[in-house]
C-alpha positions, -999 to +999 in steps of 0.1 A: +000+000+000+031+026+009+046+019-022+011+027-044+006+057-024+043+067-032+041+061-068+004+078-068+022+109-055+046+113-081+027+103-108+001+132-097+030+156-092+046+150-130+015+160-143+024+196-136+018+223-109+018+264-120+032+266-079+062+248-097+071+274-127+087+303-130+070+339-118+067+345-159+051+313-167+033+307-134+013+338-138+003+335-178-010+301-163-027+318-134-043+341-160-052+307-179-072+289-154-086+330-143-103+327-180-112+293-181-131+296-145-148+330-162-155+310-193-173+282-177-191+300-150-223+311-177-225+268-187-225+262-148-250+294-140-275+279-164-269+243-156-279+255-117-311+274-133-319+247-156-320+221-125-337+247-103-367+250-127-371+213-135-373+209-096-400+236-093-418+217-127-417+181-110-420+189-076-459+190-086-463+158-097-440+145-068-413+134-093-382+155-084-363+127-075-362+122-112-340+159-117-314+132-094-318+098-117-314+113-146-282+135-137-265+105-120-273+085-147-258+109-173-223+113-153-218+079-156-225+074-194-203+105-194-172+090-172-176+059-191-174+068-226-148+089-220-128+065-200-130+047-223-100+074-240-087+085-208-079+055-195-066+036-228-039+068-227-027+070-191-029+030-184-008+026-214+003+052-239+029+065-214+063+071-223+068+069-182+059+032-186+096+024-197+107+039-163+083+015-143+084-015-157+120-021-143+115-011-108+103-031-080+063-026-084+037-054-088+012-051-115-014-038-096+007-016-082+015+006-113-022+004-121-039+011-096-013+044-089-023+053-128-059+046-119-059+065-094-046+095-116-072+089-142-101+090-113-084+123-102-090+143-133-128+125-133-135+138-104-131+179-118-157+163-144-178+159-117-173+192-105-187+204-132-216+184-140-224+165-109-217+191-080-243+216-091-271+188-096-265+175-058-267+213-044-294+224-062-313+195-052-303+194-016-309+234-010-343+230-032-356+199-009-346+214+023-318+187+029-302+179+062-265+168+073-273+132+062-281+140+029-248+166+022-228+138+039-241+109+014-238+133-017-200+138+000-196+101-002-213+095-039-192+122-054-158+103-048-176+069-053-197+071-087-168+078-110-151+045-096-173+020-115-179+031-149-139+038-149-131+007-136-155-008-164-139+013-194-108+004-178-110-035-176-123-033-216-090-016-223-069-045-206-089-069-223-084-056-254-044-046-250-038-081-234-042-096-268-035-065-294-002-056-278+014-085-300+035-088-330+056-066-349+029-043-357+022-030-324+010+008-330-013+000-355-027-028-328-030-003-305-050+021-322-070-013-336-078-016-301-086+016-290-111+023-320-125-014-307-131-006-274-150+031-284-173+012-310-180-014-279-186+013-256-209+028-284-226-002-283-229-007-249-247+026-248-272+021-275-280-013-260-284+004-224-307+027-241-328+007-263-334-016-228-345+017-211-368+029-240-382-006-243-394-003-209-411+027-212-446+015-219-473+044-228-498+036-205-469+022-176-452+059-179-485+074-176-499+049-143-466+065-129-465+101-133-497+098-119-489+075-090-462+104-078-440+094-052-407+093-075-422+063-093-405+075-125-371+065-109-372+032-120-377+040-156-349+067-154-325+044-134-317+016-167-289+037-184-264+025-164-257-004-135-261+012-098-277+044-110-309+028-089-291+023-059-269+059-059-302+078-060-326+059-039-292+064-017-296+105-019-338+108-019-342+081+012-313+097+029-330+100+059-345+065+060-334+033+065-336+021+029-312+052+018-286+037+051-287+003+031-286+011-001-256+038+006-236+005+020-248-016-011-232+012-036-203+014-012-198-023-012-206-033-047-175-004-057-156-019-035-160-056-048-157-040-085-121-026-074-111-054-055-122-074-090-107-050-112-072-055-091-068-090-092-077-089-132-048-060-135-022-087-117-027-111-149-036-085-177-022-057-172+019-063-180+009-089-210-006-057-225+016-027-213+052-052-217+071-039-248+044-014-258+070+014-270+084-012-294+078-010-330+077-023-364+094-014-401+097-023-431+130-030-450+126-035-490+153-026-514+138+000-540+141-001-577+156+027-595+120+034-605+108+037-572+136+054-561+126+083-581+089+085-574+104+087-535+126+112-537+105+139-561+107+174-551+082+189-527+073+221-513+083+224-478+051+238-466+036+199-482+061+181-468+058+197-431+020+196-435+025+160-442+045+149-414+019+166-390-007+147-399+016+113-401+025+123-369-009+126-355-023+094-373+008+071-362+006+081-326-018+063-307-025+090-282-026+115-306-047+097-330-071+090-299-073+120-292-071+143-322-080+124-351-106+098-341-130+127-327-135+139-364-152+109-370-170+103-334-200+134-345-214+113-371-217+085-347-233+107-323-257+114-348-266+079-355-269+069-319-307+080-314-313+064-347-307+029-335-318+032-302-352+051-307-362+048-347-395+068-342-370+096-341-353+088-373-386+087-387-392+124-377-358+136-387-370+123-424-397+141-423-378+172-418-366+168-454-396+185-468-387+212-444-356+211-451-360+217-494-379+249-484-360+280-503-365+303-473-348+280-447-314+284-470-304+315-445-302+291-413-284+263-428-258+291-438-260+302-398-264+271-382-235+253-404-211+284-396-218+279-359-218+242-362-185+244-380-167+267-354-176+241-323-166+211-344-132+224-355-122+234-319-132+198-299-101+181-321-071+202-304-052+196-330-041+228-338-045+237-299-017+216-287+001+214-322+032+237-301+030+214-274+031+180-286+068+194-298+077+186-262+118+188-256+121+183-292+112+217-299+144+227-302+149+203-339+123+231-351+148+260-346+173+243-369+152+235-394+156+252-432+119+265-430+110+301-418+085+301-390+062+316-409+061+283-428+066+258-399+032+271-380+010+272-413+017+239-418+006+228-383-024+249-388-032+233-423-032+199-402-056+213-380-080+226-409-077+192-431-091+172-404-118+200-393-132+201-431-131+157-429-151+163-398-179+182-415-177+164-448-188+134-424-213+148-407-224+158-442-228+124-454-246+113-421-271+141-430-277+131-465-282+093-448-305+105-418-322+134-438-321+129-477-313+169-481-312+183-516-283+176-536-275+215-537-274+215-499-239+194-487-220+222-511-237+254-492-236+239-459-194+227-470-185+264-484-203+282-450-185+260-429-149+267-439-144+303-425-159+289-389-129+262-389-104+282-402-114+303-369-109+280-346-081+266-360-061+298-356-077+306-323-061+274-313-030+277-324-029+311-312-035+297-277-010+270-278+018+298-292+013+314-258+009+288-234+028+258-251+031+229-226+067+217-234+071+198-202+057+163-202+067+129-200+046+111-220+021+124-251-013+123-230-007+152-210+005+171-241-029+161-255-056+151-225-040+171-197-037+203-217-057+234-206-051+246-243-074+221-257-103+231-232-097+268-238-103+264-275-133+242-269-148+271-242-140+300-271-155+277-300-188+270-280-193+303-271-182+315-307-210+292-318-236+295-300-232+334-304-234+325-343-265+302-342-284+327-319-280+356-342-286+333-372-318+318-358-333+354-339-323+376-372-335+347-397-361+373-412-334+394-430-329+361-447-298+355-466-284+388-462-272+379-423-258+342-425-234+356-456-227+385-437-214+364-407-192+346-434-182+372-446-175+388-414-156+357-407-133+354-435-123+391-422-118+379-391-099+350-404-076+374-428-069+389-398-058+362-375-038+346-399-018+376-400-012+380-367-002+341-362+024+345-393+038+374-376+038+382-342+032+337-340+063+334-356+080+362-329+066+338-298+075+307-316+112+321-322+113+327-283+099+295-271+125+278-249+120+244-230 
């Protein structure tokens, strides 16, 4: 146990402290976290007010406790899906797992001390989404102690299990992919393997939940009141049931037991998840770094084609994105969320298909002349979130690391180096939407005219947040990690860009949907508006982002 609380310690202290940094760098990181407490604060304000009213709504019917099964149930799809990534990149994709293999540590040792780190940053998920739903609740029912001390004691516990879940999938999967000579293309194999299960663990969970949900059963329940609707809200995800009955009984008996089921059904699942780690976890984390190439002698012919003369802003452009599809972590991360939206999309589709039947119907809708000015808006704004939940262009300084230095030395100007990195970041945005295009024309049937306006409207929003992102990584570059997830998934940049590209958005749609009765004239003149924008940022990261980049040391 000493040595798993030691290891815990440093692992949790690599990750990076601002108390640690300079006075320079310690306070453009203070100003960092300043902005991304005032950024969030508005998503948090109407989360409370949101909650607050749904309260005041079901509190008539004597179905609040539903505000509770429904939240609880969310944060752990949430924890788990995204474990899913989190956990495949900390439990293995760690360059510090070279450095701990050799030491004296048992298997379940080094995991649960990487665990442990993984649960760490679940738990500021939490605060976020989970904190303000167990407040709200407990100020709007007039909670006591008991209640503040159980919600004290769910907060650290709930994220355990669907964590532990994603995690054992991973181990599963690495135990047997992390074989061969062809080891990083395995481990991507398995990472994309274990999202689409996790995918279809969902849509299973929530076809049994909306198969349950009977017509005249819902209705014999809302009408019945006293939180009847619980049960029906409680099927997304095992032990949701028990963690609210837990929080609404708290003052009862059955909230006593079922606090000590949840607490001893988590501990049984880590006790479980342990004893799996001691004879998974090293056949799938053993040799990882290792891998694979490939010697053939080349013809003259071939020689040629190789060795052609290129442009250096296409070669440079090229190595970025070879760099970000032949790093597992990075291609987790950065290149596999382009293509998660779509599925997103398609996920209501299978598990409810009266829905799909409703978004066909839209199609007539949709062909209607006058509705041309909103898909201008609405694909701008769509365009700008899309492009900035990659971070490819947000940590593109970063994931330079030590090596920034080769950059210097290099027979490219600046100027040059950066554009490439943000053509990376823009090539991957506009395969994002050309997806999400295609799932439209599946879902929707829109007119064949459509995909090409909603394509061309799209291109000035993630050209936007492709340059805000870079912009943000040229000023805050983390340069000091030890392995490539916390130059990807612990890196402030990326969440930055996401806050400015949500609010960015949003501010887009709501002027395109309020001012929709000037027609076309407003959606072009936000492109328009945003190609000026564009101009301008693009002139500002070629020039005074080539001064900062000149003057980044490690």
């Amino acid at each position: 146990m000493s040595r798993y609380i030691a290891l815990t310690k440093v692992l949790l202290k690599n990750g990076g402290s601002p108390l640690r940094q300079d006075k320079k760098k310690r306070n453009k990181t203070l100003a960092m976290w300043g902005l991304l407490a005032l950024a969030f604060a508005p998503t948090i304000l109407l989360i409370i007010q949101f909650i607050g009213s749904a309260y005041d709504v079901l509190l008539k019917i004597n179905q609040q406790g539903l505000i509770l099964g429904l939240g609880v149930s969310f944060v752990s799809i949430f924890i788990f899906f995204f474990g899913i990534f989190y956990s495949l990149n900390v439990l293995y994709f760690g360059n510090d797992i070279e450095n701990l293999l050799p030491l004296p540590f048992k298997p379940s040792e080094i995991l649960g001390a990487k665990f442990t780190v993984a649960l760490f940053y679940e738990y500021l998920t939490e605060l976020i989404l989970l904190l303000p739903l167990l407040i709200v609740y407990g100020i709007k029912s007039d909670a006591g102690i008991v209640y503040y001390l159980n919600s004290a004691i769910i907060f650290l516990l709930l994220p355990i299990m669907p964590l532990t879940i994603s995690s054992v999938l991973n181990m599963i999967l690495m135990s047997f992919t992390n074989i061969g000579r062809h080891r990083d293309k395995l481990k991507i194999l398995g990472g994309i393997i274990a999202m689409f299960f996790a995918i279809g663990l969902n849509i299973g969970m929530q076809r049994i939940g909306v198969s349950s949900r009977d017509p005249e059963k819902m209705l014999q329940m809302i009408t019945a009141g006293n939180n009847s609707l619980l049960e029906a809200s409680n099927k997304m995800f095992p032990g949701t049931a028990i963690v609210t009955k837990a929080l609404i009984y708290n003052s009862s008996l059955q909230g006593l037991v079922n606090m000590f089921l949840f607490a001893g059904i988590t501990l049984v699942v880590i006790l479980l998840f342990v004893m799996l780690g001691e004879k998974l976890y090293f056949r799938g984390v053993v040799g990882i770094s290792e891998t694979s190439s490939k010697r053939r002698e080349l013809s003259s012919k071939e020689l040629a084609k190789q060795i052609v003369k290129k442009t250096s802003l296409n070669a440079l452009t090229k190595k970025e994105l070879r760099l970000l599809f032949r790093t597992p972590v990075y291609f987790m991360n950065c290149i596999l969320m382009n293509f998660l939206w779509p599925v997103f999309m398609l996920i209501p589709a299978f598990t409810q298909p009266e829905m799909l039947v409703e978004l066909r119907n839209t199609s007539e809708f949709i062909k209607d002349p006058s509705i041309i000015s909103m898909v201008i808006g609405i694909s701008l704004a769509a365009s700008i979130f899309l492009a900035s939940t990659n971070g490819i262009t947000s940590t593109a300084i970063s994931r330079e690391g030590q090596n920034i230095f080769i950059s210097k030395y290099l027979p490219t100007s600046y100027k040059t180096q950066i554009t490439a990195k943000l053509l990376s970041g823009i090539i991957m945005g506009t395969i994002s939407v050309i997806i999400m295009i295609l799932a439209a024309v599946l879902l929707i049937r829109i007119p064949l005219y459509l995909p090409f306006v909603v394509l061309v409207s799209s291109l000035p929003g993630i050209i936007f947040s492709s340059l805000v992102g870079i912009l943000i990584d040229l000023n805050f570059p983390k340069l000091t990690w030890d392995n490539e997830v916390k130059a990807v998934k612990q890196n402030f940049n990326v969440i930055i860009n996401l806050v400015l590209g949500m609010i960015g958005g949003a501010l887009v749609a709501f002027l395109a949907i309020r001012l929709q009765e000037y027609g076309v004239t407003v959606s072009i003149s936000l492109c328009i508006l945003f190609v000026i924008i564009d101009y301008i940022l693009y002139q500002i990261t070629v020039t005074k982002g080539a001064e900062l980049f000149a003057n980044i040391e490690v």
